[in-house]
C-alpha positions in Angstrom: 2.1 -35.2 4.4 4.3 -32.3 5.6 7.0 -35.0 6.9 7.1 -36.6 3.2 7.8 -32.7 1.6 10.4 -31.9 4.3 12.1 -35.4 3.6 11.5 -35.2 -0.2 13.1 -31.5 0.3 16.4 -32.9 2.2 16.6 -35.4 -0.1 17.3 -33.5 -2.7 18.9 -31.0 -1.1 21.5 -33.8 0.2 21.7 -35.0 -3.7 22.1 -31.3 -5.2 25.3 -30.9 -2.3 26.6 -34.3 -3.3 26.9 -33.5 -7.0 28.5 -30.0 -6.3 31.3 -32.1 -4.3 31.6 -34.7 -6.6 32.2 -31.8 -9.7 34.6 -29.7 -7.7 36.3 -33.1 -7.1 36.5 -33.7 -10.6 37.3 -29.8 -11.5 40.7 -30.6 -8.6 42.1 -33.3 -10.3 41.0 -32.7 -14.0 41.5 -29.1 -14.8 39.8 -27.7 -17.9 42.5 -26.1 -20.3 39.9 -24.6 -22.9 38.6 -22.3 -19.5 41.3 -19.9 -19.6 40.7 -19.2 -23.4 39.8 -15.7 -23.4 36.0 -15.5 -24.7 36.5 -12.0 -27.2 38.5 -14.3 -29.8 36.0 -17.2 -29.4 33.5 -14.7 -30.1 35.1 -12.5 -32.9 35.6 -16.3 -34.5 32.3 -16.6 -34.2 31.4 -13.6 -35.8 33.5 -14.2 -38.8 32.4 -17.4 -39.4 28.7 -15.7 -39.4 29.5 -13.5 -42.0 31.5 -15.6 -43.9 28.3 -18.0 -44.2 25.7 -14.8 -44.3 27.6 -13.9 -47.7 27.3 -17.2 -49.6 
């Protein structure tokens, strides 16, 4: 029984590690352009759009 937990464990382990690769792999060759948006205007925008809706 403690072999199955310590190969279940590795297992997914060894899965976890493999999809970490494969998005850093993915993250190299397509680069996100909305990540170096600052976050304070997406969240001002945000704010505004909240009160413009609270209002009505």
């Amino acid at each position: 029984m403690t072999v199955l937990i310590i190969a279940a464990i590795a297992y997914l382990s060894l899965a976890l590690i493999l999809v970490y690769a494969i998005d850093n792999l993915v993250a190299l060759f397509f680069p996100d352009a909305r990540s170096a948006v600052p976050l304070i205007p997406t969240l001002e925008k945000m704010m505004a759009a909240s009160r413009k809706y609270y209002r009505k």
